[in-house]
C-alpha positions as CSV (number, residue, x, y, z in Angstrom):
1,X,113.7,106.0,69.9
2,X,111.3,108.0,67.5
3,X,110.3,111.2,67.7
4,X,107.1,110.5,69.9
5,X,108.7,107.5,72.4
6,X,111.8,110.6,72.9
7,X,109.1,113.1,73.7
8,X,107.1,110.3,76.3
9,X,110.4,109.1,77.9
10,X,111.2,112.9,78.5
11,X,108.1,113.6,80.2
12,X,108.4,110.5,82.3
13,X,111.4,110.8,83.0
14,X,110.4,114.3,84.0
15,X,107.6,113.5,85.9
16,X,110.5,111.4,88.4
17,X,112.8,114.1,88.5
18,X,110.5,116.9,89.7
19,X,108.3,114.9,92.4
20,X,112.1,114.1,93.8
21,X,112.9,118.0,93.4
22,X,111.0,119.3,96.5
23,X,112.9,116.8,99.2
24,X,117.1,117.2,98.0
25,X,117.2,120.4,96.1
26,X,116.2,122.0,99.4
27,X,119.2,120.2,101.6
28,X,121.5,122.8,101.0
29,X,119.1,125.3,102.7
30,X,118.5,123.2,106.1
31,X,120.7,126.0,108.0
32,X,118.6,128.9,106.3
33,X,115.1,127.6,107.4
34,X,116.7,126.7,110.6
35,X,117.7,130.4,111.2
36,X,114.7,131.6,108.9
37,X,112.2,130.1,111.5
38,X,114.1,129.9,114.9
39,X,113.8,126.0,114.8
40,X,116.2,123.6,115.3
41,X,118.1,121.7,112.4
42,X,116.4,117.9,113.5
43,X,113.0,119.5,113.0
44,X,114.1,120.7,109.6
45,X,115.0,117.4,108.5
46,X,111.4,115.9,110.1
47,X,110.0,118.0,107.6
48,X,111.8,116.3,104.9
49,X,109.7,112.7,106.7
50,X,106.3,114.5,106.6
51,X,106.5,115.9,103.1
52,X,107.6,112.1,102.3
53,X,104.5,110.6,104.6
54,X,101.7,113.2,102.4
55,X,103.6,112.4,99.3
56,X,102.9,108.2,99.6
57,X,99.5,109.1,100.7
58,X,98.8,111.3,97.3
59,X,100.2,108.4,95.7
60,X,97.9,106.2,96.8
61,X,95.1,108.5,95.4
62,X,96.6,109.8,92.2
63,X,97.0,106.5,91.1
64,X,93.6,104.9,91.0
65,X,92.1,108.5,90.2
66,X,94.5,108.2,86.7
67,X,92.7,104.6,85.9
68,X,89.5,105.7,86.0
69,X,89.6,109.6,84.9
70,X,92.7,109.5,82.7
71,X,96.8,110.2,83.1
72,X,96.5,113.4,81.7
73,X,93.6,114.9,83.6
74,X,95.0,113.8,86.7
75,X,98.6,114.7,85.9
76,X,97.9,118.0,84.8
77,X,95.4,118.6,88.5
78,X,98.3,117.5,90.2
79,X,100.7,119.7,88.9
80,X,98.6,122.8,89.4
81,X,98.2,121.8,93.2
82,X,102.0,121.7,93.6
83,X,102.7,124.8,92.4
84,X,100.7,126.3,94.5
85,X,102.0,124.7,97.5
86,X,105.4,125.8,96.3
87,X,104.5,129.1,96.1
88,X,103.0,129.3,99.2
89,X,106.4,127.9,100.8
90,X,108.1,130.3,99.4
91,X,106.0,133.3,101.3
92,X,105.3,131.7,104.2
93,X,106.2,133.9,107.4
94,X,106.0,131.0,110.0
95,X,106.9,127.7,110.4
96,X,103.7,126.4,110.9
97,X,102.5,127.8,107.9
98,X,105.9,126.4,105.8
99,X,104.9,123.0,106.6
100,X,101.2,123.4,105.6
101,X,102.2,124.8,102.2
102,X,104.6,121.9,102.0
103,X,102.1,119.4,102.6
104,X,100.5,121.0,99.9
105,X,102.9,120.2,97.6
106,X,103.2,116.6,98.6
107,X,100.1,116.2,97.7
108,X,100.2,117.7,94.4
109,X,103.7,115.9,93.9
110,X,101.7,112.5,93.8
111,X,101.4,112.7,90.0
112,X,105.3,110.4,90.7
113,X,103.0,107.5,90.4
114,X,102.0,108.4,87.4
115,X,105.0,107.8,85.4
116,X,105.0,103.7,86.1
117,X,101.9,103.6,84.6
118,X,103.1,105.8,81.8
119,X,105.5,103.6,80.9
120,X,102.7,100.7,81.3
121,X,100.2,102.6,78.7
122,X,103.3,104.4,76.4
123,X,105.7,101.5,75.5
124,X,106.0,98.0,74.2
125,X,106.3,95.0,77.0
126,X,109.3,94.2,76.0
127,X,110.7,98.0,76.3
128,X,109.1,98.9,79.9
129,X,112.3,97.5,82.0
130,X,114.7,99.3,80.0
131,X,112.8,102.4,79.8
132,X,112.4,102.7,83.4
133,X,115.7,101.4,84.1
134,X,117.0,104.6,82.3
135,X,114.5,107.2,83.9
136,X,115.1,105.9,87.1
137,X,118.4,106.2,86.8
138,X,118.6,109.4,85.6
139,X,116.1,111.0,88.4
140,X,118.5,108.9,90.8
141,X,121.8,111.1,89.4
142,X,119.0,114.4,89.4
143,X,118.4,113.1,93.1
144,X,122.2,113.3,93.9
145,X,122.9,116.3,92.0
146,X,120.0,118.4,92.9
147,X,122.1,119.8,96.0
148,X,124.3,121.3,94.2
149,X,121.7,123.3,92.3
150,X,120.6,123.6,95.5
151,X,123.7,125.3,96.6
152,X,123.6,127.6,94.1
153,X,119.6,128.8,94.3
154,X,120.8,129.1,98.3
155,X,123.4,131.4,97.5
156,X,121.1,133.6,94.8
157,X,117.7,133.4,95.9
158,X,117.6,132.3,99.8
159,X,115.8,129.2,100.8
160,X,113.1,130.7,98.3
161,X,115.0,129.8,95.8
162,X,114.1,126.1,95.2
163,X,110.6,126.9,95.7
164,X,110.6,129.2,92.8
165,X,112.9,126.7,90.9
166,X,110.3,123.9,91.5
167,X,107.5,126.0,89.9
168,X,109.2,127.0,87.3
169,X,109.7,123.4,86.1
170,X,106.5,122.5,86.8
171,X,105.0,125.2,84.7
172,X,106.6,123.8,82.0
173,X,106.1,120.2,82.8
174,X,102.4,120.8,82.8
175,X,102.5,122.6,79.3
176,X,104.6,119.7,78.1
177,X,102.4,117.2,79.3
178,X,99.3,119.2,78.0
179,X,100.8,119.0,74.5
180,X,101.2,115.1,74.1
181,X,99.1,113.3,76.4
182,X,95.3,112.7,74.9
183,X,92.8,112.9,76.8
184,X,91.4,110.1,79.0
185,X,95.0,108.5,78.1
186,X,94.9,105.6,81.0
187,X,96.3,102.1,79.7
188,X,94.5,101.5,76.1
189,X,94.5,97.9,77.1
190,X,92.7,98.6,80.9
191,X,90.1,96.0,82.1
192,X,86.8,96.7,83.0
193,X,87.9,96.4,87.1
194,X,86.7,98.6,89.8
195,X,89.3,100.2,91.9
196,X,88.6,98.5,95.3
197,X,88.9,95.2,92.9
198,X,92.2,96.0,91.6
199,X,93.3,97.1,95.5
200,X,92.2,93.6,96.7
201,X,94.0,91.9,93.9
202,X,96.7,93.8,94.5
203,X,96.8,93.1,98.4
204,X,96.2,89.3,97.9
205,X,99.4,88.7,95.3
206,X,102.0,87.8,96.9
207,X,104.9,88.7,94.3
208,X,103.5,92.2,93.7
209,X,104.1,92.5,97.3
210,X,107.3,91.1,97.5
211,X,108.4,92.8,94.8
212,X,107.8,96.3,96.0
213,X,108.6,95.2,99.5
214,X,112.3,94.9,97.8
215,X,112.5,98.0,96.2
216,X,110.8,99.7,99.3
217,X,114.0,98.3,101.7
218,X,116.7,99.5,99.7
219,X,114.6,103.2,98.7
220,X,114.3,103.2,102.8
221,X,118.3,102.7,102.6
222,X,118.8,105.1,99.9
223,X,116.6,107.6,101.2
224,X,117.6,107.6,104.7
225,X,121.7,107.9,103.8
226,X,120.5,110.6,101.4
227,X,118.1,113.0,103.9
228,X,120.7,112.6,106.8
229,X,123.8,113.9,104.8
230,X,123.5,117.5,105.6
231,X,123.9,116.2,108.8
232,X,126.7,114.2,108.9
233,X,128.8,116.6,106.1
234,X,127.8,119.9,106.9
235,X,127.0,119.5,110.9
236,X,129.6,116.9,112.2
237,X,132.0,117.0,109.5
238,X,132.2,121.1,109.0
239,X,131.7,120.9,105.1
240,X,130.3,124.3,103.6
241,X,127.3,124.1,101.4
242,X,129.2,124.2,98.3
243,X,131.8,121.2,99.8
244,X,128.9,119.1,100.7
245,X,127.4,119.9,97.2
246,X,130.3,118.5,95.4
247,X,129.9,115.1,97.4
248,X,126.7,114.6,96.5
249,X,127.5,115.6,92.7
250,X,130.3,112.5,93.3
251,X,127.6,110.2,94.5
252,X,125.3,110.8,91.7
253,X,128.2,110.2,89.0
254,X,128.3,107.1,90.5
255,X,124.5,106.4,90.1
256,X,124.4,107.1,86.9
257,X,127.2,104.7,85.9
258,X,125.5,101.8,87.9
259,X,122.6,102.8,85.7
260,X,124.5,101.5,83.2
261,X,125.9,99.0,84.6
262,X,122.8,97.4,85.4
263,X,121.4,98.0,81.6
264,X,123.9,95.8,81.1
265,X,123.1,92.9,83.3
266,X,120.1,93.5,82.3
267,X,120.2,91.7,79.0
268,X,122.3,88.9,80.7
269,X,120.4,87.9,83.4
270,X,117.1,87.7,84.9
271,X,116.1,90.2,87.1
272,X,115.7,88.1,90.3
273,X,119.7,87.6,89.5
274,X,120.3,91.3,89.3
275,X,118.5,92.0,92.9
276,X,120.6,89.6,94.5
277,X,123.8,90.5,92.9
278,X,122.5,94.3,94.1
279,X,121.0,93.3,97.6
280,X,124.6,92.1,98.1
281,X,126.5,95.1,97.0
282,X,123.9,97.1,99.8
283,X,125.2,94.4,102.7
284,X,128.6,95.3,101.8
285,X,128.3,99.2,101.7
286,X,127.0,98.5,105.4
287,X,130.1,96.2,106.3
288,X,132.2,98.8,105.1
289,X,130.5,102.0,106.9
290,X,130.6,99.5,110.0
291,X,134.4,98.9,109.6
292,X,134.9,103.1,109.3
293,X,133.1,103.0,112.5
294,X,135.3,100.6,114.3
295,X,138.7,102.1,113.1
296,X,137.1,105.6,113.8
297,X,137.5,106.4,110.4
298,X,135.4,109.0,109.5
299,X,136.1,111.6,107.0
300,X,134.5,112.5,103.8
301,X,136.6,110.2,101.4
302,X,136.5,107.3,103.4
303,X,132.2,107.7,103.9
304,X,131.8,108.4,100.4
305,X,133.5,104.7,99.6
306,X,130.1,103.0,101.6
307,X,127.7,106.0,99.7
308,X,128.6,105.0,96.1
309,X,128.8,101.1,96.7
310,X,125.4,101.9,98.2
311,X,124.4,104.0,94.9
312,X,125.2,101.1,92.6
313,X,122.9,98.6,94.6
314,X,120.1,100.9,94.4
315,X,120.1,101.7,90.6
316,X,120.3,97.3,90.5
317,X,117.9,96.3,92.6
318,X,115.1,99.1,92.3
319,X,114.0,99.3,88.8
320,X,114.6,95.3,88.4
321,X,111.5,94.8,91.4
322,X,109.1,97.1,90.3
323,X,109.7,95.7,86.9
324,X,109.3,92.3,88.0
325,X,106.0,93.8,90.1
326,X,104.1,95.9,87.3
327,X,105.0,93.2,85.0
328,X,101.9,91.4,86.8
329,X,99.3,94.4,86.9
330,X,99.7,95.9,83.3
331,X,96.3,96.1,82.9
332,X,95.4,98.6,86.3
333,X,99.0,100.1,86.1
334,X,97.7,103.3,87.9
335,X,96.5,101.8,90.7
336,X,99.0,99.4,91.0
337,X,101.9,101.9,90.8
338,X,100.1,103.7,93.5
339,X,99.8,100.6,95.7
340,X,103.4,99.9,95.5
341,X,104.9,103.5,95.5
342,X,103.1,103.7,98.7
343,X,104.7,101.2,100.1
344,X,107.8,102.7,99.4
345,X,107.9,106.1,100.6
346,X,105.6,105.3,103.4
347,X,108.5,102.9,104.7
348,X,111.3,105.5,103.8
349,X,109.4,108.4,105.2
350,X,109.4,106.2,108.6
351,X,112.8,104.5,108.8
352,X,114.4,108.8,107.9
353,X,112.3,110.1,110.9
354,X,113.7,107.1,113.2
355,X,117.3,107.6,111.9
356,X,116.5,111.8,112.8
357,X,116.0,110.7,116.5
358,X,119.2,108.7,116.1
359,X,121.7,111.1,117.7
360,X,125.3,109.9,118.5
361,X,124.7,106.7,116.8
362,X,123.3,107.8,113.6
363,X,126.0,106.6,111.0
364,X,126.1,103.2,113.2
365,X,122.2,102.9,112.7
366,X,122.7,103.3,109.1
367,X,125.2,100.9,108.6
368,X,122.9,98.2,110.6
369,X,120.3,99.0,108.7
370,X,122.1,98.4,105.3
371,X,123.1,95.0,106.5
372,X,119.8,94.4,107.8
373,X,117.4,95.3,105.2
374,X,119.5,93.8,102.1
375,X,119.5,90.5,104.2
376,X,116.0,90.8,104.8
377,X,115.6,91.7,100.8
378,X,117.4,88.6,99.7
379,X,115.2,86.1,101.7
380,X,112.1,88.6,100.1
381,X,113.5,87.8,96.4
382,X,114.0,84.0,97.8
383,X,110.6,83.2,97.8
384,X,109.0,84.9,95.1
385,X,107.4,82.5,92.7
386,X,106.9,80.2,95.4
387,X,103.3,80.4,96.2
């Protein structure tokens, strides 16, 4: 890469990694907002599904917004509105008021949608899969790992801690962005199409659907295994913060190596070939979690096996579909990104909260649900290109 593509893949790949900082980075601290705001530990981790619900609405927003007014005066908004909603977490007195502040900064964390269309606007055609292969991989290891930084802002700052954390990054994010983004910087190739136009295109193509529909069902996967873990590690399993930390640090070592793994398949397959293969890998994480069920298996070593199985199916299969999926909408990649981001944390934001009410049978409902959406994924991927 030159100097310039290094400095735009850094900011896009930092534009993924902080919108995902607000939801994992706080995990560690579930028992200190619990204690901090005499609620229980379930309605901690439905906070996790709202900030995800505001966060695919923003989306939705940010997106078109970017088309028509510009990445960088949009990204830059954006940013200032989640720091402020961090802040306002992070001296909140009441619970009530914690979750208005955090809705705050699911909003402002909207600029995620953003960085597709960055990529659209920044780099060559034949560069966009790779390049987002390898920032979504590395926000998907960041994802992972954040806990453990997690851990350790827990231990020296409180639950406070990754609020400050957050805005600190952002801070610099937004001078970083300032610096290399013109303005009015939407896609240099964009068509002369109205928002609502690009919506209804968007709505009536079948494939873009598809296509995000795919990546939404194993992000609903991902994301579900990934906000239930304090759960199952540090509330059934007894694992201290720093113990459950470590797990996750295991899990994202394993996502960043199917990261490259899948760069290269990649350049020896088509990308419908690399969902399959990955949609597979997903079904078999969930026959294994079953089969830990049924010999009452459970302990951390043998759930990890399922987790990074899992991990190396999501780094496949995500960045191949919305590849496939922007690939058709390069010209309103704002609005497109927006559409099918919204999509996907709308539908993980729902399937987490109906995994919270779980109970008993939580790890069970996981494990259906891997077997279930990946099958439901590969008859998806089936019939794209068909009509």
């Amino acid at each position: 890469m030159s100097g310039s593509s290094l400095s735009r893949f850094i900011l896009i790949t930092c534009i993924s990694l902080i919108s995902f900082f607000p939801i994992n980075i706080l995990l560690p601290s579930f028992p200190a907002l619990s204690a901090k705001f005499d609620t229980p530990s379930a309605d901690v981790t439905l906070s996790i599904s709202l900030f995800t619900l505001v966060f695919s609405i923003s989306q939705l927003i940010a997106g078109p917004l970017s088309d028509k007014w510009g990445r960088k005066e949009v990204l830059i908004g954006c940013i200032t509105l989640s720091i402020l909603g961090a802040m306002g977490c992070a001296l909140a007195t009441d619970y009530l008021t914690f979750l208005l502040f955090r809705s705050v900064q699911a909003i402002g964390c909207g600029f995620f949608v953003l960085g597709h269309a960055l990529v659209e606007d920044l780099f060559a055609e034949q560069d966009r899969a790779r390049v987002r292969l390898y920032y979504m991989t590395l926000s998907g290891s960041f994802v992972a790992l954040s806990p453990l930084i997690g851990s350790w802002l827990q231990t020296t700052f409180d639950w406070q801690g990754s609020f400050y954390g957050f805005a600190l990054m952002a801070a610099g994010m937004l001078i970083h962005a300032f610096c290399i983004l013109s303005s009015k910087s939407a896609s240099p190739h964009r068509a002369p199409v109205s928002i609502i136009g690009t919506l209804k295109a968007v709505a009536a193509n079948r494939d873009f659907l598809r296509y995000w529909w795919i990546a939404a069902l194993v992000f609903a996967c991902y994301f579900a295994l990934i906000s239930v873990t304090p759960l199952i590690f540090m509330d059934a399993l007894k694992l201290s913060e720093y113990q459950y930390a470590l797990v996750l640090m295991v899990y994202g070592v394993a996502y960043l190596l199917g990261g490259v793994a899948a760069s290269h398949l990649q350049k020896h397959m088509p990308l419908s070939r690399q969902i399959n293969i990955g949609l597979g890998l997903l079904c078999l994480a969930g026959a294994l979690l079953t089969l830990i069920l049924i010999w009452d298996a459970i302990t951390t070593v043998t759930l990890l096996i399922p987790m990074l199985v899992s991990a190396l199916a999501v780094t496949l299969v995500r960045p191949a579909a919305i590849s496939a999926a922007m690939l058709l909408f390069s010209n309103s990649a704002g609005t497109a990104a927006s559409a099918g981001n919204s999509i996907m944390f709308f539908t993980a934001a729902v399937s987490s909260a109906a995994l919270a009410q779980a109970g008993d049978h939580l790890v069970l409902t996981i494990a259906l649900s891997f077997i279930g959406l990946s099958l439901w994924g590969l008859v998806t991927n089936r019939r794209t290109g068909r009509d």
